[in-house]
Every structure is written in structure tokens, then in C-alpha cells.
C-alpha positions as a LaTeX table, in Angstrom:
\begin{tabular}{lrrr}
\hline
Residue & $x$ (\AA) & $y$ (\AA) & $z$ (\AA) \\
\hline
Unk1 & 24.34 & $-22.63$ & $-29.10$ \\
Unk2 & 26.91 & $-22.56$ & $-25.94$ \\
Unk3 & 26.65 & $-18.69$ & $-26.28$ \\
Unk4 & 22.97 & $-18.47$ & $-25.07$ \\
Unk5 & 23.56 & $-21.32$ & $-23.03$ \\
Unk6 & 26.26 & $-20.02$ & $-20.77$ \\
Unk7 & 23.95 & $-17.01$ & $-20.76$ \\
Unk8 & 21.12 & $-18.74$ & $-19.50$ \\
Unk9 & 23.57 & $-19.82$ & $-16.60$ \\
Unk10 & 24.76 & $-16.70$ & $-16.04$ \\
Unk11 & 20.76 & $-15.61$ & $-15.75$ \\
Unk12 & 19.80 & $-19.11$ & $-13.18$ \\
Unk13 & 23.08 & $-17.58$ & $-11.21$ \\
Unk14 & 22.29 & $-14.11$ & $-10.94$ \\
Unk15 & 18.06 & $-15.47$ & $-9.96$ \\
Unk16 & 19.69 & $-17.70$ & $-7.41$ \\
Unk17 & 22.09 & $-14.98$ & $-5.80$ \\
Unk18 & 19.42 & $-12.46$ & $-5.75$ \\
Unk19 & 21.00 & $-10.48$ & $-8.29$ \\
Unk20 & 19.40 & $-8.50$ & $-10.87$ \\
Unk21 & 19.20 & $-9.35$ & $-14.36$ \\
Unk22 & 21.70 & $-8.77$ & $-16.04$ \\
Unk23 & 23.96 & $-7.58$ & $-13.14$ \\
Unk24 & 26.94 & $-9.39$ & $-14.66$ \\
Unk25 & 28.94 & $-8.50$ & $-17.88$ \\
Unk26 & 29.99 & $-11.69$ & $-19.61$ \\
Unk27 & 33.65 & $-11.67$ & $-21.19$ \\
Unk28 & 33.98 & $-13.90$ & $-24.31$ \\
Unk29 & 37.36 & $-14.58$ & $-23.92$ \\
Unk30 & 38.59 & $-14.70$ & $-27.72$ \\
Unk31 & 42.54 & $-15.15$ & $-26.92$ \\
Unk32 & 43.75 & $-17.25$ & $-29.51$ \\
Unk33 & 40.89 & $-18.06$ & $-31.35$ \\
Unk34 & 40.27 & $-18.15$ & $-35.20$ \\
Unk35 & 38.26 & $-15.39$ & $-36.81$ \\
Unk36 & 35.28 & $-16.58$ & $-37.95$ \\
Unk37 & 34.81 & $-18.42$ & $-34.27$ \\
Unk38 & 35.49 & $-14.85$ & $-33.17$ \\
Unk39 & 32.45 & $-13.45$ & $-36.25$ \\
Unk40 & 30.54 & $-16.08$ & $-35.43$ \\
Unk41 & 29.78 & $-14.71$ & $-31.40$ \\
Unk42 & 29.93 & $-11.30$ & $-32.66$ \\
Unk43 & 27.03 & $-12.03$ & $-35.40$ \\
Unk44 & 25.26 & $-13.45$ & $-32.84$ \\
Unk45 & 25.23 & $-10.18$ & $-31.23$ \\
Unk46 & 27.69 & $-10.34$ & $-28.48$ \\
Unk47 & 29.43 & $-7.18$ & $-27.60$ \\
Unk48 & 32.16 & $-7.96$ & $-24.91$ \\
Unk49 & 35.59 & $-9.91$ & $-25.40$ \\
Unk50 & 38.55 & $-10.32$ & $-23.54$ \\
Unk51 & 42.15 & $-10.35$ & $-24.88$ \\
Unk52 & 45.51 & $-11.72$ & $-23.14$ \\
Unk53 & 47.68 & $-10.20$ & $-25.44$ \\
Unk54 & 48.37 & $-6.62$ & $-26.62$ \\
Unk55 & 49.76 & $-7.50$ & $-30.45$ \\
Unk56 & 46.96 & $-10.56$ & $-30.88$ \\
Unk57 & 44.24 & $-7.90$ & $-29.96$ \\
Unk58 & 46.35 & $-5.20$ & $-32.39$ \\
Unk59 & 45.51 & $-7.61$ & $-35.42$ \\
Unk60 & 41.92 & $-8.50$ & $-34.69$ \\
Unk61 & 40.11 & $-6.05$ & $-32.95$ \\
Unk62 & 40.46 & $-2.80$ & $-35.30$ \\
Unk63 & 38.73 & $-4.60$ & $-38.40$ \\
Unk64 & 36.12 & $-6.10$ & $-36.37$ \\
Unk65 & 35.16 & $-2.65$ & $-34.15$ \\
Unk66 & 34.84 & $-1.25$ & $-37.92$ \\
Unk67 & 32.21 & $-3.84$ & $-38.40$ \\
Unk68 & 30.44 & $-4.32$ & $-35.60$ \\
Unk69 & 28.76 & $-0.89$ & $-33.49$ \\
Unk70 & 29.51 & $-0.89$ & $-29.74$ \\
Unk71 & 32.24 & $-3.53$ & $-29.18$ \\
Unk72 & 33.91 & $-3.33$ & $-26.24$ \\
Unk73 & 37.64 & $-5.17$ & $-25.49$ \\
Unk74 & 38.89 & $-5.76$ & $-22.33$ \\
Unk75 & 42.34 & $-6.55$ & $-21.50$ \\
Unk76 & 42.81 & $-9.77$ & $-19.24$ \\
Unk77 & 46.55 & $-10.72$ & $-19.25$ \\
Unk78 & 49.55 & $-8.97$ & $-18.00$ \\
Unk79 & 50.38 & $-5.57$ & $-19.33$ \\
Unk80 & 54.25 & $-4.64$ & $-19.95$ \\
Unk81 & 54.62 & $-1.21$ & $-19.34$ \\
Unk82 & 56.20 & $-0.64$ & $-22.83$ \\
Unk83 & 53.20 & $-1.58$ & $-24.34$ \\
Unk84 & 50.89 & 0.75 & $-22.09$ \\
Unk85 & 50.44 & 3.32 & $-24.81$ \\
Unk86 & 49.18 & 0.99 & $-27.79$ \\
Unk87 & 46.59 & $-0.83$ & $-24.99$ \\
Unk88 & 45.04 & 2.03 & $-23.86$ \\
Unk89 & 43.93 & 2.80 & $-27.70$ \\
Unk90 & 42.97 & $-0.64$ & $-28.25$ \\
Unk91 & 41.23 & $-1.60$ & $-24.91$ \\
Unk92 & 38.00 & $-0.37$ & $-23.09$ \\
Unk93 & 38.90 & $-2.15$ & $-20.04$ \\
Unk94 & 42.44 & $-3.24$ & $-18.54$ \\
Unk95 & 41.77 & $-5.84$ & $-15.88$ \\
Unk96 & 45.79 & $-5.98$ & $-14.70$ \\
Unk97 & 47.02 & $-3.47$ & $-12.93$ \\
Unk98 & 49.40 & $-5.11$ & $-10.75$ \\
Unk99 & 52.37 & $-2.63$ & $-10.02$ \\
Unk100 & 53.13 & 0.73 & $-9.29$ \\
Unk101 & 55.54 & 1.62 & $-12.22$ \\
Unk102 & 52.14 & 0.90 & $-14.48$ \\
Unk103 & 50.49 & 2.71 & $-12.24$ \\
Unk104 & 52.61 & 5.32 & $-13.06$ \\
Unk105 & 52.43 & 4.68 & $-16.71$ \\
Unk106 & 49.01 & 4.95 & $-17.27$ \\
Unk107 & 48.88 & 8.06 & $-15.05$ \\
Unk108 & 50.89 & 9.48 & $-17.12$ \\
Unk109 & 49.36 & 8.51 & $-20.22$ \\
Unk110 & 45.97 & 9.43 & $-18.92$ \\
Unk111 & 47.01 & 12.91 & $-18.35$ \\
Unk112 & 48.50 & 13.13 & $-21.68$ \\
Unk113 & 46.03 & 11.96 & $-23.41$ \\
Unk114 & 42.90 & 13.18 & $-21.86$ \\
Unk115 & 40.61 & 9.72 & $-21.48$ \\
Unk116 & 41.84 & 6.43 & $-19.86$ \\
Unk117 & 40.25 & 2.53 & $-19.66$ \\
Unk118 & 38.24 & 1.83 & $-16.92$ \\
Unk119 & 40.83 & $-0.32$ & $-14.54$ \\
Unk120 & 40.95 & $-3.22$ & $-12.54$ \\
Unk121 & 43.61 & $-4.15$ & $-10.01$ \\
Unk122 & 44.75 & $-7.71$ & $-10.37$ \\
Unk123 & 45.15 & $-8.94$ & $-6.83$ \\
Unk124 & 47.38 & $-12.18$ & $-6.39$ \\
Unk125 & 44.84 & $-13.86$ & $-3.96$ \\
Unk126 & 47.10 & $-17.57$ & $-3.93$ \\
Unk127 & 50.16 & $-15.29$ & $-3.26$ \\
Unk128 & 51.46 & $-17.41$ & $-5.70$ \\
Unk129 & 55.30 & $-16.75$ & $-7.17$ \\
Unk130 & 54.37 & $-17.96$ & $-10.72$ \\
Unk131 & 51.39 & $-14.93$ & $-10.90$ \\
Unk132 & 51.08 & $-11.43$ & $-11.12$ \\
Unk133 & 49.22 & $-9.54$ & $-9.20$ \\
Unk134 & 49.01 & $-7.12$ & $-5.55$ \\
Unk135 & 49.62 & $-9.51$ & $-2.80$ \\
Unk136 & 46.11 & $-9.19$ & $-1.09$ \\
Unk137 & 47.76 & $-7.30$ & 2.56 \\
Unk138 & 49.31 & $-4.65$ & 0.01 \\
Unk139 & 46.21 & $-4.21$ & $-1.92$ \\
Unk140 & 44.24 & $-1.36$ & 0.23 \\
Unk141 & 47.37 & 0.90 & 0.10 \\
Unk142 & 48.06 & 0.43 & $-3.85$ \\
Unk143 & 44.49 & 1.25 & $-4.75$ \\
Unk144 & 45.12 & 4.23 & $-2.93$ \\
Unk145 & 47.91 & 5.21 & $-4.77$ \\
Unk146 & 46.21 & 4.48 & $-7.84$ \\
Unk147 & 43.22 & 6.95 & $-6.75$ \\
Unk148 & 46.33 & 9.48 & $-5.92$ \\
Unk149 & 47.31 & 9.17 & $-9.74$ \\
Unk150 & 43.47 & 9.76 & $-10.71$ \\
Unk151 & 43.36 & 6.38 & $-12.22$ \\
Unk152 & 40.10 & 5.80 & $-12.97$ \\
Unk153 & 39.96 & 2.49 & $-10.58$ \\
Unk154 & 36.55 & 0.35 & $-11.14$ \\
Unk155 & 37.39 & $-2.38$ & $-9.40$ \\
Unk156 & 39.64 & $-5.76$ & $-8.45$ \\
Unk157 & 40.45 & $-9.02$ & $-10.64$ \\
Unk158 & 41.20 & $-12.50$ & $-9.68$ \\
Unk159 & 42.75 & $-15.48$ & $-11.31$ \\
Unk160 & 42.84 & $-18.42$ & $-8.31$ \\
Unk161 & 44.96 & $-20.99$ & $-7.96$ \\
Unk162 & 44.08 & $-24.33$ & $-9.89$ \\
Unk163 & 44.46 & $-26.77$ & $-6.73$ \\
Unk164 & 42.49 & $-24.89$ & $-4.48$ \\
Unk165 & 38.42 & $-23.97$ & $-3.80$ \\
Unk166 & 37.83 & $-20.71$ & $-5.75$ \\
Unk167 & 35.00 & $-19.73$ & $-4.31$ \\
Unk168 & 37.24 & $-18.89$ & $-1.26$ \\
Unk169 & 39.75 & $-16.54$ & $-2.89$ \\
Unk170 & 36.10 & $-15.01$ & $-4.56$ \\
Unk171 & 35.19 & $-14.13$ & $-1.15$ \\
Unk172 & 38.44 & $-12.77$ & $-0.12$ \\
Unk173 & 38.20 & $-10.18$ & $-3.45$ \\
Unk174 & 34.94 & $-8.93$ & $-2.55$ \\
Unk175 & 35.78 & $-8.08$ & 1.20 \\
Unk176 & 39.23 & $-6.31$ & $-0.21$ \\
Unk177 & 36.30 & $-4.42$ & $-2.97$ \\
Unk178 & 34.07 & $-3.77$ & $-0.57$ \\
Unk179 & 36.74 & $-2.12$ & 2.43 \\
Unk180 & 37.72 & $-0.28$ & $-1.11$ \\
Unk181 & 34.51 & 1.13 & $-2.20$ \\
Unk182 & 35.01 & $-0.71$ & $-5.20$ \\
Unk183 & 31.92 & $-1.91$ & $-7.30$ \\
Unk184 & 33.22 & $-4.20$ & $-10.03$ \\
Unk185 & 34.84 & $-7.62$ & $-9.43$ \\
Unk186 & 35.95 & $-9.75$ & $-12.06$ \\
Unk187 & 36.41 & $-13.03$ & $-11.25$ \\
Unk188 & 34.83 & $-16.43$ & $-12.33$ \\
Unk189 & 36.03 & $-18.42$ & $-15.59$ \\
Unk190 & 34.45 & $-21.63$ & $-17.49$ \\
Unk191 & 34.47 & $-24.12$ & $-14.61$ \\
Unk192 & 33.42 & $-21.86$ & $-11.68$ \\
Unk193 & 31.45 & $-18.25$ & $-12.42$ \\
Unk194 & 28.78 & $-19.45$ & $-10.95$ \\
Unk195 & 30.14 & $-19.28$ & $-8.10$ \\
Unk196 & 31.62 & $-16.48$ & $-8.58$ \\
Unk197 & 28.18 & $-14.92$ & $-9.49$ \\
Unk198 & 26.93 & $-16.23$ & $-6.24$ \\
Unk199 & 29.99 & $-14.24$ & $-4.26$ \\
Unk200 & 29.19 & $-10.67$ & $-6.39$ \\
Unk201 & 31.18 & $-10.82$ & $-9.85$ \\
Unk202 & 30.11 & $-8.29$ & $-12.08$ \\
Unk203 & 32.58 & $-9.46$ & $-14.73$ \\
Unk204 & 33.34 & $-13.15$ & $-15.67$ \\
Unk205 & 35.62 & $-14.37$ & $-18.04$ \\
Unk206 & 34.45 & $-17.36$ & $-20.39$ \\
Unk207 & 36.28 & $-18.52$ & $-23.26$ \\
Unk208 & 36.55 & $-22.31$ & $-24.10$ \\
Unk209 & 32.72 & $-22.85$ & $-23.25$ \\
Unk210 & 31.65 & $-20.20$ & $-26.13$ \\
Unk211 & 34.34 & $-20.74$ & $-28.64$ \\
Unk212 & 35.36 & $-24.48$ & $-28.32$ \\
Unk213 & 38.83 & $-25.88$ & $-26.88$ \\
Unk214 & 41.57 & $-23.05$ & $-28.12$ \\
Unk215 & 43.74 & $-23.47$ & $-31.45$ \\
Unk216 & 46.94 & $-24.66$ & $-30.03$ \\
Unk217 & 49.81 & $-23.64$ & $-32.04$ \\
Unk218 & 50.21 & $-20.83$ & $-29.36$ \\
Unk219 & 51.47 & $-21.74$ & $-25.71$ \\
Unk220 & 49.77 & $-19.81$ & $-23.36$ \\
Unk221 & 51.10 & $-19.63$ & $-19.79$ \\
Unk222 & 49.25 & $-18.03$ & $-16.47$ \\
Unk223 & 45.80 & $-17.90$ & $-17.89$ \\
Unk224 & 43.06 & $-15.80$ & $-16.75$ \\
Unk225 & 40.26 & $-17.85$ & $-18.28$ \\
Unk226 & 40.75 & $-21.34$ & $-17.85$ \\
Unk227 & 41.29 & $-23.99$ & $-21.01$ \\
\hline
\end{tabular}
């Protein structure tokens, strides 16, 4: 089954880094995927998904957290700011935080409504125009104003550039994480967690390699889990 054999990877990775067992959270990524492929990983008793889009998770995830105990969804793609209110009753987890007016937002939202996700910053390590994200020399100063807002900051998120070495903009996360006092890095996708295992991810993001090659009547642009 590629579930439990991505797991077993994830397992050989975490031996070979010296990590503990079960150190790192795996992230089904079930953007765009039919239902029953989606069933199908849950019956199997996985518990942790990742979602690109606010509405796609709106139709899915409600029926399937009434069936299943303990299902947690994280948000991986970008977050509009007008939609801030409806993710943080859907998600468990927002992994893009990129900007201070959703900084803001959520702040606000948090206060109102007395709980918040845990959050990751997004941090563009290619400093790449197409991608959102921190640029990685502003990064120490908007985690700080994040921690000023009370955010409840977990740690930093990655999505590196296709034509270059991941395992270098990996690196680069952790030392911004670990200047930071942040824990949690989520980074690593089908092609390259383990070595983004290897570098300290506590959160990779695998999609294609559990569900099979995406449905693709739905364009997706600036992934954060590889095809």
C-alpha cells in the first residue's frame, strides 16, 4: 500500500538522522483528490491531511471529521485574508502566514474568538517573485511581530524552488527556526522529505505518492506538495 510504504521511509529517515520514532508528522496532502481516495487513507487509519484551498476543504472535511475521531487538517496554500475567519474553523494547522495584514487578521480573530490554529510562517527561501512567502532577511523581525500579536507561532514552512537542490533551502529554514526558537519545520514533499527528514522536518507534505497522480480538471498553480 504506498501509505505504509512512504511510512516506512519516513521511519528508515528518521533511524538514519538519529531521530526518534515518530518525530515527524506526515501530511497526506488530499488537494484535489476524489473522496473515496480521500476514505480510503482515512480507513486505513491516517489522521493528518493537508488542504490548498479554503472552499475545497469547506466541502470535504466537515462530513469526514463527523466520521472519523481525531482528524486533524492543515492548511498548506495561501490564505486570503477574507477568508481568515472560515479557515480558522476548518483548519488545525495554517502553514502560510506570509504577511503582516494576516498577521493582523488572525490576531484579531484569535482574540475574538478565544482559540487559534497552531501557525507556521511560510518563508520564501528562492526569493522567488512567482511565491509567497517572508523573504528569509525579513523573517526574524516578522515572527516577532507575530509573537507581539500572541499568535500562537509553531514554526516555519518551505516550498523550494523546482530547479534548484532543496536540501539547501532545508538547511537555510532550520537555522532561521532555530535563531527563532522555533520547533516545527515543515518542509519536504514526494520527491525529497527525506532529505528534509535528514535536515529536522517535523512536518512533510506528501500527496501524489499516497493518493496517485491528482484528478486534473482543476489547475493548480504554486504548489506546496509537488505533482
Amino acid at each position: 500500500m504506498p501509505l505504509q510504504e512512504i511510512q516506512a521511509r519516513i521511519e528508515k529517515a528518521e533511524l538514519a538522522a538519529g531521530r526518534a520514532a515518530g518525530s515527524v508528522k506526515l501530511i497526506a496532502v488530499s488537494k484535489v483528490q476524489p473522496n473515496d481516495r480521500v476514505q480510503a487513507v482515512l480507513d486505513q487509519g491516517h489522521r493528518v491531511f493537508g488542504e490548498n484551498r479554503v472552499q475545497e476543504a469547506a466541502e470535504k472535511w466537515p462530513d469526514f471529521k463527523a466520521q472519523f475521531d481525531n482528524v486533524s487538517v492543515h492548511l498548506i496554500g495561501p490564505l486570503q485574508t477574507n477568508k481568515a475567519r472560515q479557515a480558522m474553523g476548518l483548519f488545525d494547522a495554517i502553514h502560510s502566514v506570509d504577511r503582516p495584514k494576516l498577521a493582523k487578521t488572525l490576531a484579531r480573530l484569535a482574540q475574538e474568538q478565544g482559540q487559534c490554529p497552531d501557525l507556521f510562517i511560510q518563508v520564501n527561501t528562492g526569493e522567488e517573485d512567482q511565491k509567497a512567502g517572508v523573504l528569509p532577511t525579513d523573517t526574524d523581525d516578522f515572527v516577532q511581530q507575530c509573537r507581539s500579536l500572541d499568535l500562537p507561532v509553531v514554526g516555519l514552512m518551505c516550498i523550494p524552488p523546482v530547479d534548484e537542490e532543496p536540501s539547501l533551502h532545508f538547511a537555510l529554514l532550520a537555522k532561521i527556526a532555530a535563531r527563532n526558537g522555533l520547533d516545527d519545520l515543515s518542509m519536504g514533499m514526494s520527491s525529497d522529505f527525506e532529505s528534509a527528514i535528514a535536515l529536522g522536518a517535523t512536518h512533510i507534505r506528501v500527496g501524489s505518492a499516497i493518493f496517485g497522480a491528482r484528478v486534473q480538471h482543476q489547475k493548480q498553480t504554486d504548489s506546496a506538495e509537488n505533482p
